[in-house]
PyMOL Python script that loads the backbone (N, CA, C, O; Angstrom):
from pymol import cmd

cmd.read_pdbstr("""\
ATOM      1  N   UNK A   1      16.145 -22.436  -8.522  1.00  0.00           N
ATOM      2  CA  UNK A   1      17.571 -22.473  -8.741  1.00  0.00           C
ATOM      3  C   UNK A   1      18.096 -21.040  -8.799  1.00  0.00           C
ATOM      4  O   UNK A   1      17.481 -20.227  -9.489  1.00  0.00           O
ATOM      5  N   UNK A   2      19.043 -20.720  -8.215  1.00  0.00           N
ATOM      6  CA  UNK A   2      20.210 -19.860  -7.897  1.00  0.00           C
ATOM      7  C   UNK A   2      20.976 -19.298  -9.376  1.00  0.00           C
ATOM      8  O   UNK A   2      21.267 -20.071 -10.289  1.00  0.00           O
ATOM      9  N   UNK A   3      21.180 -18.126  -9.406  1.00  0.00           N
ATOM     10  CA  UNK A   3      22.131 -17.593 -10.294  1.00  0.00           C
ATOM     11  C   UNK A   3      23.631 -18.636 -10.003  1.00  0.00           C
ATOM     12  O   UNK A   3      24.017 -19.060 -11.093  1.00  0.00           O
ATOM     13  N   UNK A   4      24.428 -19.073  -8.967  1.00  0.00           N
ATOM     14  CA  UNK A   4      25.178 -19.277  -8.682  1.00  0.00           C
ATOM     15  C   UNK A   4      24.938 -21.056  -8.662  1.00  0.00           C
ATOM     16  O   UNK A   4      26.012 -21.657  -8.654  1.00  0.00           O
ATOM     17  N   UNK A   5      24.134 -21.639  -8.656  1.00  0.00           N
ATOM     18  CA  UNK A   5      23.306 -23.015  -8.812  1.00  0.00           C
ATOM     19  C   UNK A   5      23.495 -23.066 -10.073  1.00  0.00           C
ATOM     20  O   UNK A   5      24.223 -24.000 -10.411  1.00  0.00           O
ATOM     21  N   UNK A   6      23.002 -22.222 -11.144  1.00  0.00           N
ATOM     22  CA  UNK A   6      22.937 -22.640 -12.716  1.00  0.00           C
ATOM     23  C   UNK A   6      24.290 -22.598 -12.880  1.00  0.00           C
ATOM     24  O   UNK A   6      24.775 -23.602 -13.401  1.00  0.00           O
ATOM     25  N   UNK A   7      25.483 -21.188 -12.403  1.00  0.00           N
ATOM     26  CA  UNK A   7      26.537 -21.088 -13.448  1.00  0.00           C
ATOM     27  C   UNK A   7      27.562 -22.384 -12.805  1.00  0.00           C
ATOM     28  O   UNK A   7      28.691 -22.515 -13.277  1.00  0.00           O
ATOM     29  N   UNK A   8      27.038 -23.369 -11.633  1.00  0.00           N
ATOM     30  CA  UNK A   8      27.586 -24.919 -11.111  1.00  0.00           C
ATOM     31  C   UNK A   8      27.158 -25.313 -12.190  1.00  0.00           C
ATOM     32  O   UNK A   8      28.025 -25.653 -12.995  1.00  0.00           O
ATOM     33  N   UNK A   9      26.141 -25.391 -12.496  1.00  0.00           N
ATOM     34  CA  UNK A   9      25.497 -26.828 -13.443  1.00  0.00           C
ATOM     35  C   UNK A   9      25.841 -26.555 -14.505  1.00  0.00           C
ATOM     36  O   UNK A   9      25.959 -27.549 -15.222  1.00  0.00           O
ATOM     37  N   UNK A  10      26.097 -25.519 -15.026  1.00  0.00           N
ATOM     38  CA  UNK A  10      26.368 -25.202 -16.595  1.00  0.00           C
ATOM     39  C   UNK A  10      27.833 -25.966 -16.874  1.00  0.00           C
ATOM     40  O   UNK A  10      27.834 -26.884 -17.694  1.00  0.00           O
ATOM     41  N   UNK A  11      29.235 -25.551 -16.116  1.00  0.00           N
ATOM     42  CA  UNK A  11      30.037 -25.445 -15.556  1.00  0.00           C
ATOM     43  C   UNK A  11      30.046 -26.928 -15.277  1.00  0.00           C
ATOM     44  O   UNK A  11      31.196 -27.243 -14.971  1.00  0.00           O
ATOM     45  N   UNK A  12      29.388 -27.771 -15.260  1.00  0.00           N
ATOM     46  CA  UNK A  12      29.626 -29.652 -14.541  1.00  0.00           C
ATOM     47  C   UNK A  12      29.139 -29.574 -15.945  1.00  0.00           C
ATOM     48  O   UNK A  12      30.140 -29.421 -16.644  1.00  0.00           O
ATOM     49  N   UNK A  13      28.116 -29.608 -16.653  1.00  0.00           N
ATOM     50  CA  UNK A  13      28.054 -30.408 -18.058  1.00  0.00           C
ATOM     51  C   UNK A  13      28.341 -29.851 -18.881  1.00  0.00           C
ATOM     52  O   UNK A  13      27.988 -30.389 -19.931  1.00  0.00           O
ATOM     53  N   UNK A  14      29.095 -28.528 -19.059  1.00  0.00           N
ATOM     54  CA  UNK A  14      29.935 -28.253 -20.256  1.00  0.00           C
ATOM     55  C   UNK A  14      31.013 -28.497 -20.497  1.00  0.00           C
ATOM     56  O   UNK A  14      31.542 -28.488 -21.608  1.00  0.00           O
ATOM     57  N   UNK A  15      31.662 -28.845 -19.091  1.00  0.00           N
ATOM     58  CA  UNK A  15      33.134 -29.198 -18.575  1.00  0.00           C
ATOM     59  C   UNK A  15      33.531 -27.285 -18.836  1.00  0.00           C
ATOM     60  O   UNK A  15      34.254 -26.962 -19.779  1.00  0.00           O
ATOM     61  N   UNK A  16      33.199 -26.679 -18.293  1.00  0.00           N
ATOM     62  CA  UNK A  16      33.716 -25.270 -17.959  1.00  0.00           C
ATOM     63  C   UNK A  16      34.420 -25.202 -17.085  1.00  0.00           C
ATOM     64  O   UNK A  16      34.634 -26.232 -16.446  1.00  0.00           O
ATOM     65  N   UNK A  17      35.179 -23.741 -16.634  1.00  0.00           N
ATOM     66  CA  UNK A  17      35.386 -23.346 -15.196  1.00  0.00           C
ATOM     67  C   UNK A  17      34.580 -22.443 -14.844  1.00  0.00           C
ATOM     68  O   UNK A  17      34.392 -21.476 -15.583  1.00  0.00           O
ATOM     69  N   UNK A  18      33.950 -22.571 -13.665  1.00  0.00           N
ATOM     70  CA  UNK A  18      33.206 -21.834 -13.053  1.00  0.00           C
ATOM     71  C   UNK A  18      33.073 -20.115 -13.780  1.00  0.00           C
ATOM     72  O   UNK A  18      32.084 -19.879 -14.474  1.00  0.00           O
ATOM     73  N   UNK A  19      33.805 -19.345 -13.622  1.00  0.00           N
ATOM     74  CA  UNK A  19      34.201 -18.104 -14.705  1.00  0.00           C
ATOM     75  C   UNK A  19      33.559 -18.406 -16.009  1.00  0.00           C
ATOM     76  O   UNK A  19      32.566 -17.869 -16.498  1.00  0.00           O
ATOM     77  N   UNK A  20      34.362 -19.439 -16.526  1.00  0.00           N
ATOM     78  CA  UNK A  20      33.904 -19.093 -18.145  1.00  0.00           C
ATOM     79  C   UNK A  20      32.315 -19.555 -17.693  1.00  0.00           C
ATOM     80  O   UNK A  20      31.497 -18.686 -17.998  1.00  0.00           O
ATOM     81  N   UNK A  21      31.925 -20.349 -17.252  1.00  0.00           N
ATOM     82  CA  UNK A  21      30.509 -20.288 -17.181  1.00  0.00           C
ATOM     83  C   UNK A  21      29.332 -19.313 -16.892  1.00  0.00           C
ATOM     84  O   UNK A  21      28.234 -19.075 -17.396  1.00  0.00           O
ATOM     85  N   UNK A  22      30.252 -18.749 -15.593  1.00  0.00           N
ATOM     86  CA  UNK A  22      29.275 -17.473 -15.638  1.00  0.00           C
ATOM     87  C   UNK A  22      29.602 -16.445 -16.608  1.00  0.00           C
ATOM     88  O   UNK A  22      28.749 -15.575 -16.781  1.00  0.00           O
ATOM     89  N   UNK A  23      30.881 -16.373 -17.397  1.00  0.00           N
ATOM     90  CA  UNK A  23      30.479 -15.621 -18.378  1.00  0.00           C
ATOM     91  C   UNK A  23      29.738 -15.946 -19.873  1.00  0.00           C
ATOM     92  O   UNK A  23      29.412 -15.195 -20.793  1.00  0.00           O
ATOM     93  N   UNK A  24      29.637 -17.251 -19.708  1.00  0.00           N
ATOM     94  CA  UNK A  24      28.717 -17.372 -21.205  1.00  0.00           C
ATOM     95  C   UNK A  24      27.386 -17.540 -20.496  1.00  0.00           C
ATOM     96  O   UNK A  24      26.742 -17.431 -21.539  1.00  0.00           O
ATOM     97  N   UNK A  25      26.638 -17.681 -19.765  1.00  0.00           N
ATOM     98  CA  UNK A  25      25.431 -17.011 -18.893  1.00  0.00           C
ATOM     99  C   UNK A  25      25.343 -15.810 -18.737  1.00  0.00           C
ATOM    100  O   UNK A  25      24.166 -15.464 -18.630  1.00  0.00           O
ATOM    101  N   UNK A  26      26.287 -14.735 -18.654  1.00  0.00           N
ATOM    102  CA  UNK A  26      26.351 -13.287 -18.566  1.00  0.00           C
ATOM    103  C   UNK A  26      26.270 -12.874 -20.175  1.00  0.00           C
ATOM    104  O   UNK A  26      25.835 -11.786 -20.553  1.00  0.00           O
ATOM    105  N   UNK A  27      26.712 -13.817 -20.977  1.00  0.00           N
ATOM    106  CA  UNK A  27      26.392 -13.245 -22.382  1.00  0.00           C
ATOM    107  C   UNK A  27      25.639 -13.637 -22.896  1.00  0.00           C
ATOM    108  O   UNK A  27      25.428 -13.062 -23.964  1.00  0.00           O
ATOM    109  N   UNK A  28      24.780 -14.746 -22.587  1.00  0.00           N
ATOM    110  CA  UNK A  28      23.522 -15.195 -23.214  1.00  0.00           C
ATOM    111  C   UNK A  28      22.366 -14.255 -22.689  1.00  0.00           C
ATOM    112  O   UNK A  28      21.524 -14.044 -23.563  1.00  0.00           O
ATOM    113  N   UNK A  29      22.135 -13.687 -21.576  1.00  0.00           N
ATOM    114  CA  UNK A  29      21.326 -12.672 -20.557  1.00  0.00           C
ATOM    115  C   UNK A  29      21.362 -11.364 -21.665  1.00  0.00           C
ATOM    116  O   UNK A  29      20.455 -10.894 -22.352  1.00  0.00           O
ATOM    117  N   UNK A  30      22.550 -11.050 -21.561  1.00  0.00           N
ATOM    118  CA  UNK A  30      22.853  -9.415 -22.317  1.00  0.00           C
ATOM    119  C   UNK A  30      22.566  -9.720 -23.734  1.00  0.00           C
ATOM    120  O   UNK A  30      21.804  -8.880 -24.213  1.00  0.00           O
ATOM    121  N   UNK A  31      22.982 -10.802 -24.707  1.00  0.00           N
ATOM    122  CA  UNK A  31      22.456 -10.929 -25.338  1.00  0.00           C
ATOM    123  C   UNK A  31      20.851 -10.987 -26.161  1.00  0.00           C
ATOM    124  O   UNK A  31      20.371 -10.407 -27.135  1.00  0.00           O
ATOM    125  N   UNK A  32      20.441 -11.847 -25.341  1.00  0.00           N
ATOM    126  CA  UNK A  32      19.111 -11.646 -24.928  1.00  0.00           C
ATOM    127  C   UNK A  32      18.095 -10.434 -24.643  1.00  0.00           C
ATOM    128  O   UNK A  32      17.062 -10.166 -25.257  1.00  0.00           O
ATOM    129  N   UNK A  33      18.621  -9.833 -23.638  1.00  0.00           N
ATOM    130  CA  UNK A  33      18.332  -8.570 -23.403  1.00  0.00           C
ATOM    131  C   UNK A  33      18.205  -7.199 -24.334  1.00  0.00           C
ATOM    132  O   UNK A  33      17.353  -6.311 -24.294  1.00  0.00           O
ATOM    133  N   UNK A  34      19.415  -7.363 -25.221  1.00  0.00           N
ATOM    134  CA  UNK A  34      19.888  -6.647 -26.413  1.00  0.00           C
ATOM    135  C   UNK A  34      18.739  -7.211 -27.273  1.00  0.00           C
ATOM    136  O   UNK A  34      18.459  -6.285 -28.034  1.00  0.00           O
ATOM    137  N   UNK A  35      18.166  -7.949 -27.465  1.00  0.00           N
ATOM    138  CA  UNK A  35      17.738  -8.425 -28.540  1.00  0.00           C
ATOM    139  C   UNK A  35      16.801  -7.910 -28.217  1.00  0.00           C
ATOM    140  O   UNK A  35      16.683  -6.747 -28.602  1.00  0.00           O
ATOM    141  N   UNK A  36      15.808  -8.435 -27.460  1.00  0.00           N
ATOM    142  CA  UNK A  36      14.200  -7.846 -26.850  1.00  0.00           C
ATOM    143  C   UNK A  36      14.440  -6.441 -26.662  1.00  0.00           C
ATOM    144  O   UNK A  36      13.381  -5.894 -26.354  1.00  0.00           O
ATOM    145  N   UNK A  37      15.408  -5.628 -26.724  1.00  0.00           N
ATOM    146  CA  UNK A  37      15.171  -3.982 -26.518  1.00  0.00           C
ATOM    147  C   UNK A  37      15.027  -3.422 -27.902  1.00  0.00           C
ATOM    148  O   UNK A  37      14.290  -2.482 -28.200  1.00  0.00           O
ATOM    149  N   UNK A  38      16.084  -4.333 -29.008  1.00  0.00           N
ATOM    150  CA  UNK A  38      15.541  -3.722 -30.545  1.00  0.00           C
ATOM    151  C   UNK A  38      14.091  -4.301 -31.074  1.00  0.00           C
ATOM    152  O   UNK A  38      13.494  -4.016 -32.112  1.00  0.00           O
ATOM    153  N   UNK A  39      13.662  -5.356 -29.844  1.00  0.00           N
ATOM    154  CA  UNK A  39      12.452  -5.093 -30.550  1.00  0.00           C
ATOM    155  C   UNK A  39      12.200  -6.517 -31.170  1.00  0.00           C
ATOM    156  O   UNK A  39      11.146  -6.861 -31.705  1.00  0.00           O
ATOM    157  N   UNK A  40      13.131  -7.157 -31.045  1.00  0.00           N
ATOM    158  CA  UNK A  40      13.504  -8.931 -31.959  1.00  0.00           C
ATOM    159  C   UNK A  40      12.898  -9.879 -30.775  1.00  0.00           C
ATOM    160  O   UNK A  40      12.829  -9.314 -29.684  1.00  0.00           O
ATOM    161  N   UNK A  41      12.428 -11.292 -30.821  1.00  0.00           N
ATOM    162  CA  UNK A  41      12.550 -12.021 -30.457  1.00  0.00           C
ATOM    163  C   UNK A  41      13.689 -13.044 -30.502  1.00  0.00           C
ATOM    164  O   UNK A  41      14.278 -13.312 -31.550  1.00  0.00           O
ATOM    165  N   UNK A  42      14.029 -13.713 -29.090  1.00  0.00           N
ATOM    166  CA  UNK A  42      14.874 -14.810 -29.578  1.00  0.00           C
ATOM    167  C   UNK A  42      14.176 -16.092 -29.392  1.00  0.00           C
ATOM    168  O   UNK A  42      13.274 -16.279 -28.576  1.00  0.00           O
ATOM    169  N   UNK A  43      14.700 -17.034 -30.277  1.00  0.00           N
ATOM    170  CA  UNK A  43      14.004 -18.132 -30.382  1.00  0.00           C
ATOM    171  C   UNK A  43      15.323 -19.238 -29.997  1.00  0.00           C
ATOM    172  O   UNK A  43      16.471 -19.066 -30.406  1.00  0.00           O
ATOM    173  N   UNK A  44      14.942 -20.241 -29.240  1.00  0.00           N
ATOM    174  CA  UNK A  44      15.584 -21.456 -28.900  1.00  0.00           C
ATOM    175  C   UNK A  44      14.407 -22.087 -29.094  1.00  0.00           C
ATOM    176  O   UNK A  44      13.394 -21.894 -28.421  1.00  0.00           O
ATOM    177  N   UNK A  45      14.573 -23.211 -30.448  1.00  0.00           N
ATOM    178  CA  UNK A  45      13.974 -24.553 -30.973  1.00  0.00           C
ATOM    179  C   UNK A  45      14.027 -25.501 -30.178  1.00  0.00           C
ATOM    180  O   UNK A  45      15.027 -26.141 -29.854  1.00  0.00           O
ATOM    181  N   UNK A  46      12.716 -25.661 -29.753  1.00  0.00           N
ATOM    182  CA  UNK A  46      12.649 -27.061 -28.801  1.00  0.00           C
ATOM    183  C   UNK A  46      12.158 -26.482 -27.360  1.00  0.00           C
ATOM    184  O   UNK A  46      11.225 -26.886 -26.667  1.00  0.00           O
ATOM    185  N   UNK A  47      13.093 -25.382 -27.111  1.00  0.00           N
ATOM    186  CA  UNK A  47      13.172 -24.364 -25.928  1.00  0.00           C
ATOM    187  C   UNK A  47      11.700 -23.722 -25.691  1.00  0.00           C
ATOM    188  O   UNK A  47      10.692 -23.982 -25.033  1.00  0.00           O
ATOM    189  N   UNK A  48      12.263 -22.492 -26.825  1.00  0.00           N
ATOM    190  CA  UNK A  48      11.139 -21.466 -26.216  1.00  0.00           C
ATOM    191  C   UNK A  48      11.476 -20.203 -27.069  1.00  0.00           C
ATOM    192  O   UNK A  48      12.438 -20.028 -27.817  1.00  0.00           O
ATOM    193  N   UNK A  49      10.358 -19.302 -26.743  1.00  0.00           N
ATOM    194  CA  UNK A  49      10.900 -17.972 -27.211  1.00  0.00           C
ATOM    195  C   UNK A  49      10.983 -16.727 -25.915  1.00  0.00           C
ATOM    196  O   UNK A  49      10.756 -16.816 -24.709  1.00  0.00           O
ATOM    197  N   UNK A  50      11.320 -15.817 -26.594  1.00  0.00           N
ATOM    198  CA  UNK A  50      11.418 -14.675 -25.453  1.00  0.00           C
ATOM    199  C   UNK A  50      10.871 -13.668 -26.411  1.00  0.00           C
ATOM    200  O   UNK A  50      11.588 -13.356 -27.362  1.00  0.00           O
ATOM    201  N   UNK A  51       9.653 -13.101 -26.279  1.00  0.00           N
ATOM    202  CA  UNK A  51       8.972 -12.264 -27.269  1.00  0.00           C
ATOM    203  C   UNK A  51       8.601 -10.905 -26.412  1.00  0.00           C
ATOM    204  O   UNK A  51       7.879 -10.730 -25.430  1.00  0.00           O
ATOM    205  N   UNK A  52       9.401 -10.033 -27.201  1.00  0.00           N
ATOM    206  CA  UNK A  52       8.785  -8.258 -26.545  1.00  0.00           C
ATOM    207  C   UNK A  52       7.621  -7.983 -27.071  1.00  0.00           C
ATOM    208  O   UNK A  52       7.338  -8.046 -28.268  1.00  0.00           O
ATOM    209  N   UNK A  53       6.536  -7.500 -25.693  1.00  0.00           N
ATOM    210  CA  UNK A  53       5.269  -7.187 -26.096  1.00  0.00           C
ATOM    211  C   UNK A  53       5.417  -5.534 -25.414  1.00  0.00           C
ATOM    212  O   UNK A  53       6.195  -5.089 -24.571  1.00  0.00           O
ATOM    213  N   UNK A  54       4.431  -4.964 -26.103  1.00  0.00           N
ATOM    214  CA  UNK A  54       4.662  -3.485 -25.837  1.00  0.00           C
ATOM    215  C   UNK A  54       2.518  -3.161 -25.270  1.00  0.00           C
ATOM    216  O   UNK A  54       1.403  -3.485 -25.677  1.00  0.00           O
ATOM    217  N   UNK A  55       3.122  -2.388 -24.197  1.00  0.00           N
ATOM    218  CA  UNK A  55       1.540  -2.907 -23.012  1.00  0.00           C
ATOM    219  C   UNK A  55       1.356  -1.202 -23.266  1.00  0.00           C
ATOM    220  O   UNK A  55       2.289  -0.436 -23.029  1.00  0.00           O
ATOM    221  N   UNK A  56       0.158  -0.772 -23.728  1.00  0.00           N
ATOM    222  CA  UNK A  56      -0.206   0.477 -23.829  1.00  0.00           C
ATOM    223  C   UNK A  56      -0.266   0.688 -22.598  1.00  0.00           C
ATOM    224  O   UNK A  56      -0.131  -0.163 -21.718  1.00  0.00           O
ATOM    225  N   UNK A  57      -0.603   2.577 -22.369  1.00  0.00           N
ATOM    226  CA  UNK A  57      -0.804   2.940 -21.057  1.00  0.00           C
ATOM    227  C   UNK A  57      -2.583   2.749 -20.515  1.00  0.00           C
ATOM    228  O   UNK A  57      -3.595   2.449 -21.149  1.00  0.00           O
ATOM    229  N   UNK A  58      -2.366   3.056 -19.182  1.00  0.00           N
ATOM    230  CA  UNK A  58      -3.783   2.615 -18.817  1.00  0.00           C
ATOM    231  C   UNK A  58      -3.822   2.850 -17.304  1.00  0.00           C
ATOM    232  O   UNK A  58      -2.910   3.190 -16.551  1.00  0.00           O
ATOM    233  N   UNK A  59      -5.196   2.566 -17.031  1.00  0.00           N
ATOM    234  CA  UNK A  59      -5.657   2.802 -15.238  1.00  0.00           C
ATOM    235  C   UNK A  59      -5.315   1.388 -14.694  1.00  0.00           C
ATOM    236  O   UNK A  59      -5.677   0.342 -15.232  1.00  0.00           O
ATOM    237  N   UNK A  60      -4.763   1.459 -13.850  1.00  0.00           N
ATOM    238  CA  UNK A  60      -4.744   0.206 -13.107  1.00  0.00           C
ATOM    239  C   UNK A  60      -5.225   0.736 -11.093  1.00  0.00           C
ATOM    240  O   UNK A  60      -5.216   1.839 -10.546  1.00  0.00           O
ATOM    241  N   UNK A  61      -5.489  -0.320 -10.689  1.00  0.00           N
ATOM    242  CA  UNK A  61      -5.591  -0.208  -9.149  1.00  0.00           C
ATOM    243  C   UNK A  61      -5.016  -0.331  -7.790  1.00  0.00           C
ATOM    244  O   UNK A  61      -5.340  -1.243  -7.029  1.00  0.00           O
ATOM    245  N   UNK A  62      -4.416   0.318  -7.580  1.00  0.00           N
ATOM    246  CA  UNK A  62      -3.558  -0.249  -6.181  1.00  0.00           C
ATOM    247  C   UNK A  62      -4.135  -1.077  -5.324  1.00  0.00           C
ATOM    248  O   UNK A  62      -5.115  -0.782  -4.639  1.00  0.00           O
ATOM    249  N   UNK A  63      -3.308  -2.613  -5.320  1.00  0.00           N
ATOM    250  CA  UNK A  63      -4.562  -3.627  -4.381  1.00  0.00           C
ATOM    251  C   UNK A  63      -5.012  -3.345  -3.307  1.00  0.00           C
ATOM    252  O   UNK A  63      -6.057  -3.737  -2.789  1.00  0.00           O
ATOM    253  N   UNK A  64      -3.908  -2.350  -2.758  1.00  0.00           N
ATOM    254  CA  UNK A  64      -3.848  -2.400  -1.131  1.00  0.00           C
ATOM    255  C   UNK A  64      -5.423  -0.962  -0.786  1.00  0.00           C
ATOM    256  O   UNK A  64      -6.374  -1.015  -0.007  1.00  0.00           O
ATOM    257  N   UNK A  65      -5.094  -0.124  -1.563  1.00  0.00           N
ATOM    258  CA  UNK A  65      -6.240   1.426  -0.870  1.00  0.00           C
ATOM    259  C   UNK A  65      -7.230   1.103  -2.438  1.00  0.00           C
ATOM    260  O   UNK A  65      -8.226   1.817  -2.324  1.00  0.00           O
ATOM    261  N   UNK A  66      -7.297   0.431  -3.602  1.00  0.00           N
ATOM    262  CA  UNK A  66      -8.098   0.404  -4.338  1.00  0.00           C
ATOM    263  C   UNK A  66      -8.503   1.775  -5.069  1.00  0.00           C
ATOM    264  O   UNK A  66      -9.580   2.214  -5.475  1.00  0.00           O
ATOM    265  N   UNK A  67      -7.187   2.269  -5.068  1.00  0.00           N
ATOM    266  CA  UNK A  67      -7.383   3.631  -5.611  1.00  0.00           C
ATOM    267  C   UNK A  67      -6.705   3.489  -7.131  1.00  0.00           C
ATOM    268  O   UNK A  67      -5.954   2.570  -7.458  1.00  0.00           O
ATOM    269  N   UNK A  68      -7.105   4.533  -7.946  1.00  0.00           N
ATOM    270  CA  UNK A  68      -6.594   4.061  -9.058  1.00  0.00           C
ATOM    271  C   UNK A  68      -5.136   5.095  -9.741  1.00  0.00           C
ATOM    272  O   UNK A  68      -5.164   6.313  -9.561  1.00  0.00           O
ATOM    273  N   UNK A  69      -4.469   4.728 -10.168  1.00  0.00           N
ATOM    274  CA  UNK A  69      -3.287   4.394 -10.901  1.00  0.00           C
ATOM    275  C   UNK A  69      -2.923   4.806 -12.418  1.00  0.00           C
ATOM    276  O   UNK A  69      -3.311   4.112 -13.358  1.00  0.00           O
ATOM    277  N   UNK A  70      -2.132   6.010 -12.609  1.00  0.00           N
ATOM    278  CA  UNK A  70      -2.122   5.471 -14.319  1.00  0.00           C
ATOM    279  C   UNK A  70      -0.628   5.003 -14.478  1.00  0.00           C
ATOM    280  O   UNK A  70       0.439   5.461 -14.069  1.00  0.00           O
ATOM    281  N   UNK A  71      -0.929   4.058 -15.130  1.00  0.00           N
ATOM    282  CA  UNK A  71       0.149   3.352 -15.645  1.00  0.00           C
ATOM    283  C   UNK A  71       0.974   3.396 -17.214  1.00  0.00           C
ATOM    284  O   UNK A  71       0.709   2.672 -18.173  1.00  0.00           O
ATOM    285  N   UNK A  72       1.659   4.085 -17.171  1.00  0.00           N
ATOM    286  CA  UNK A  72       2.516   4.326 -18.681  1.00  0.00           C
ATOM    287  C   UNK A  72       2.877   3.095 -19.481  1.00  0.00           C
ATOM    288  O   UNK A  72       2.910   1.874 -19.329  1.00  0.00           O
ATOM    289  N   UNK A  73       3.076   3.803 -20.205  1.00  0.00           N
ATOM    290  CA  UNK A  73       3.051   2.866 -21.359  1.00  0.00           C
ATOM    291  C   UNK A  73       5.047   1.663 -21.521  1.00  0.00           C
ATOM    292  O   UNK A  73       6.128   2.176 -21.230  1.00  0.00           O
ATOM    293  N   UNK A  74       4.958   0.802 -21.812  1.00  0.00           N
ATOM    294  CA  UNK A  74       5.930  -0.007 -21.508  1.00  0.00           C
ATOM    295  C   UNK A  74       6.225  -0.858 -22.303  1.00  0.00           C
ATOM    296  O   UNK A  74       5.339  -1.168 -23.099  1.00  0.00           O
ATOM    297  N   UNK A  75       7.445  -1.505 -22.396  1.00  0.00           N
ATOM    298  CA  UNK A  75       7.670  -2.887 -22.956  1.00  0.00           C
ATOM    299  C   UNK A  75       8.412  -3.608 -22.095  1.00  0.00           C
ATOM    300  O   UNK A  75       9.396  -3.295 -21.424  1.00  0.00           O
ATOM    301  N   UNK A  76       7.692  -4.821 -22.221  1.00  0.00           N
ATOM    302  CA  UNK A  76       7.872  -5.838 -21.472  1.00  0.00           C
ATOM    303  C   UNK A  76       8.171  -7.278 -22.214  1.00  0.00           C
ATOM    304  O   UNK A  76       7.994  -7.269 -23.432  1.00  0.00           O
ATOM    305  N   UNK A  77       8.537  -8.317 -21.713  1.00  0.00           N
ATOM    306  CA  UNK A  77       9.030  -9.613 -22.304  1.00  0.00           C
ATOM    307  C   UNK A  77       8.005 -10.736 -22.066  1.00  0.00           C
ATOM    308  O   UNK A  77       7.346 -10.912 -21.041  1.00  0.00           O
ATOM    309  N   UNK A  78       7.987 -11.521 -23.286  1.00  0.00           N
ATOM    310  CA  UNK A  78       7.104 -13.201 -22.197  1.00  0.00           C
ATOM    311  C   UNK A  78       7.660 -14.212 -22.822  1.00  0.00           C
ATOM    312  O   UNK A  78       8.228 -14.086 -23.907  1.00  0.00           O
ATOM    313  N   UNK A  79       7.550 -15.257 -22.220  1.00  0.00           N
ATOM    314  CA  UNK A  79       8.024 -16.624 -22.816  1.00  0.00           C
ATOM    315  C   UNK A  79       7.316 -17.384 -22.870  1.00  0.00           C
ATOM    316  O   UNK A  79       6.435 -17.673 -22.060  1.00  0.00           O
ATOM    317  N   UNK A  80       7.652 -17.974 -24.111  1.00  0.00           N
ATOM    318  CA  UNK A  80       6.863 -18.657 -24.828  1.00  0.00           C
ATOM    319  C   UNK A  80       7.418 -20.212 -24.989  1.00  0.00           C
ATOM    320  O   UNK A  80       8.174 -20.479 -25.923  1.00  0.00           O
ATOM    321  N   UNK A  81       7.030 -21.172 -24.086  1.00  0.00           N
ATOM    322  CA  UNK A  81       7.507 -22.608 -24.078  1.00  0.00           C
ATOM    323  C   UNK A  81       7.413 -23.337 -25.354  1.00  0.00           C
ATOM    324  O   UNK A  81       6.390 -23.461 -26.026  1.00  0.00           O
ATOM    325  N   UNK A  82       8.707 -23.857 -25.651  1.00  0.00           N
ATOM    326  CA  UNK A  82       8.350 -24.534 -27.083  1.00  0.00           C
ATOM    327  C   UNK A  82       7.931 -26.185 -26.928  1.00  0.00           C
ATOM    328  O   UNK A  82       8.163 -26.945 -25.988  1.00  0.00           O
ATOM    329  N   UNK A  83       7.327 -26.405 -28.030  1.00  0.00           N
ATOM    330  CA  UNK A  83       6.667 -28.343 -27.671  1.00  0.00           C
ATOM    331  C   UNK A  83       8.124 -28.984 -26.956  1.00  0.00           C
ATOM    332  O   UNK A  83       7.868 -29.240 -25.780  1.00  0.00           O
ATOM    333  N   UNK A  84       9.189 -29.235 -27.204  1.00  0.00           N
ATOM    334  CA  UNK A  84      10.160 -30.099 -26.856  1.00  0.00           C
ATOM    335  C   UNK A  84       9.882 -29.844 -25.433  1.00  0.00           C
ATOM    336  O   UNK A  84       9.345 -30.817 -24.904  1.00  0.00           O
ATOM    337  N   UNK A  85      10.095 -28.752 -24.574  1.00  0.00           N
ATOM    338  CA  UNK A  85       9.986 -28.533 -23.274  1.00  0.00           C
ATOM    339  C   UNK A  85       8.949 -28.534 -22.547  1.00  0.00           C
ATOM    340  O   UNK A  85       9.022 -28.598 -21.320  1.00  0.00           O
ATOM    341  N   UNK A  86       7.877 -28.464 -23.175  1.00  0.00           N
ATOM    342  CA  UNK A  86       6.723 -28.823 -22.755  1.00  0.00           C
ATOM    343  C   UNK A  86       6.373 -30.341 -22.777  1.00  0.00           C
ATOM    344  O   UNK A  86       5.505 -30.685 -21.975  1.00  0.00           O
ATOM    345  N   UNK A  87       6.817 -31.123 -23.426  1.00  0.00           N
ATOM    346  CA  UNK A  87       6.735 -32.576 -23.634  1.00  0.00           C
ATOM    347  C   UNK A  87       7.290 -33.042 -22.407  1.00  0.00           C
ATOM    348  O   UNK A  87       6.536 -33.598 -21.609  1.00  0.00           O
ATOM    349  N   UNK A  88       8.557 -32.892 -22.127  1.00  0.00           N
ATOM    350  CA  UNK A  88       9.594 -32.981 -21.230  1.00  0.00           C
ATOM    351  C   UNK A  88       9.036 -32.939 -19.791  1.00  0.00           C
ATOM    352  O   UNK A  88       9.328 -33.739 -18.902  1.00  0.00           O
ATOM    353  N   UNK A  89       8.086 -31.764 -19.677  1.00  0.00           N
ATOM    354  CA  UNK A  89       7.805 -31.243 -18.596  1.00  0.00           C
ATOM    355  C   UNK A  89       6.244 -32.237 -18.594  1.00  0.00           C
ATOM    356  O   UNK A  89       6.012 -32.633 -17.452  1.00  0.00           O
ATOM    357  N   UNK A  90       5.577 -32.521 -19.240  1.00  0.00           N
ATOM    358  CA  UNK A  90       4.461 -33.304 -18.568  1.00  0.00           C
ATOM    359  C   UNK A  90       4.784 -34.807 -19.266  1.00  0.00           C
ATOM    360  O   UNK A  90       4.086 -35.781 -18.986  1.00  0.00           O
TER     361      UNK A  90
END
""", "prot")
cmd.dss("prot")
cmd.show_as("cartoon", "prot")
cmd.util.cbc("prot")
cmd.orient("prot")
C-alpha cells in the first residue's frame, strides 16, 4: 500500500477529507519520529511498538567485492507486533 492508498483509506473510514487525512498521517509519522529520536518508544496496544535501538559501530562487508567496511555507530528503529495484530494476522 501507497502513501496516497493509506491517506484514501484513512479518509473513507474516518469520514475525513482527503487533506485532513493526510495531515493526521503526517502528524502521527513526525510524531513518531520525534519520539524515537529522544530516545522513547511509542506504543499502540493491541498494535505494536516502535522501539529505538542504538547499533554500535563495527566491520561489516560489502556483498558485492567482499571487502570490508566500517560502519559507525547509529540509531535505528524496530517494530515490535503486538498479540492483537498478530492474532488478526494468523
Amino acid at each position: 500500500m501507497t502513501k496516497a492508498e493509506l491517506v484514501a483509506e484513512i479518509a473513507e473510514r474516518a469520514g475525513l477529507s482527503r487533506p485532513q487525512a493526510r495531515d493526521a498521517l503526517e502528524a502521527f509519522v513526525a510524531t513518531v519520529t520525534a519520539s524515537l529520536k529522544m530516545g522513547k518508544q511509542v506504543r499502540l496496544v493491541g498494535f505494536g511498538s516502535f522501539v529505538p535501538v542504538r547499533r554500535a559501530a563495527g566491520v561489516s562487508r560489502n556483498p558485492k567485492t567482499g571487502a570490508k567496511v566500517n560502519r559507525a555507530a547509529a540509531t535505528t528503529a524496530r517494530f515490535r507486533i503486538g498479540e492483537t495484530l498478530k492474532n488478526a494476522l494468523n
